[in-house]
N, C-alpha and C positions, 0 to 999 in steps of 0.2 A: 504494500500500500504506500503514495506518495502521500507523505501528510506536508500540511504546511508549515514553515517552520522562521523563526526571525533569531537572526545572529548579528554579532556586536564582531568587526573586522579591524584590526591595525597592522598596516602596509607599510612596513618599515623597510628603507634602499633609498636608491634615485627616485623618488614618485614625487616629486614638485616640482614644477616650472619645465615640464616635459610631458603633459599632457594628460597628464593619467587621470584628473579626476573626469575629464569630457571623454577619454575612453571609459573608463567604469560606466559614468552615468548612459553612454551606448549600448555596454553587455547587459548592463543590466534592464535599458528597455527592449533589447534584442529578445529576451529571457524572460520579460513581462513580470519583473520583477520589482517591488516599490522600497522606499525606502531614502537615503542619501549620503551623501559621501563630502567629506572635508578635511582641507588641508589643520595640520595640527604644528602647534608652536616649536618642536624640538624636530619638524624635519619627515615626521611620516604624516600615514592618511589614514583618516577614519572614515570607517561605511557602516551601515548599521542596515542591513537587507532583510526584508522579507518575503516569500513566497515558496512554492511547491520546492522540496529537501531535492530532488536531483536539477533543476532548476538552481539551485541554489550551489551543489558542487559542480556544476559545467562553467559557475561564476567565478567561484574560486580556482578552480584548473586555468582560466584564461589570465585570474589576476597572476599568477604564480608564469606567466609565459612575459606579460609585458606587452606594451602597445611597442615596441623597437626601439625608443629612446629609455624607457625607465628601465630600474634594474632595482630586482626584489630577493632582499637578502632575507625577511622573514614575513611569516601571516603568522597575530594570535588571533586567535578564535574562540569564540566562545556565545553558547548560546541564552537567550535574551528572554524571560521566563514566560511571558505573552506578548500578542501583538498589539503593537502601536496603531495598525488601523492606517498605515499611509495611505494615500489616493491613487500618488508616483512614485519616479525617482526623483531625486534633486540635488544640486550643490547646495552647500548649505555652508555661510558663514558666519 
């Protein structure tokens, strides 16, 4: 069974000022996925996703590849105890 699922994401590497949050917020409307994604003070990115659990690791597989310029030395993960009810996806500052 795919059930729905919401995860708290931090993208630590090269992921700022190299396009990664306009790539994220593509996979994830590719993926039909809601949620959003933001650059963080100490140099990573935050995403906070929700929707269908294999939907959700084809997200993470594509973050862990890079849009060609960034470069991802780690992903924590961890999951987020109910959903937030987003609409979309968004940047979010």
């Amino acid at each position: 069974m795919n059930s729905r699922k919401q995860i708290h994401l931090v993208v630590i590497g090269r992921v700022q000022g190299v396009g990664f949050r306009y790539f994220v917020t593509q996979k994830a409307n590719e993926l039909n996925l809601v949620g959003w994604v933001k650059n963080k003070m100490d140099g990573s990115v935050e995403i906070e996703i929700e929707g269908n659990s294999d939907s959700i690791k084809t997200f993470i597989d594509f973050l862990k590849i890079g849009n060609g310029c960034s470069r991802i030395d780690r992903i924590s993960k961890s999951e987020l105890p109910e959903s937030q009810h987003y609409q979309s996806f968004f940047v979010k500052y």
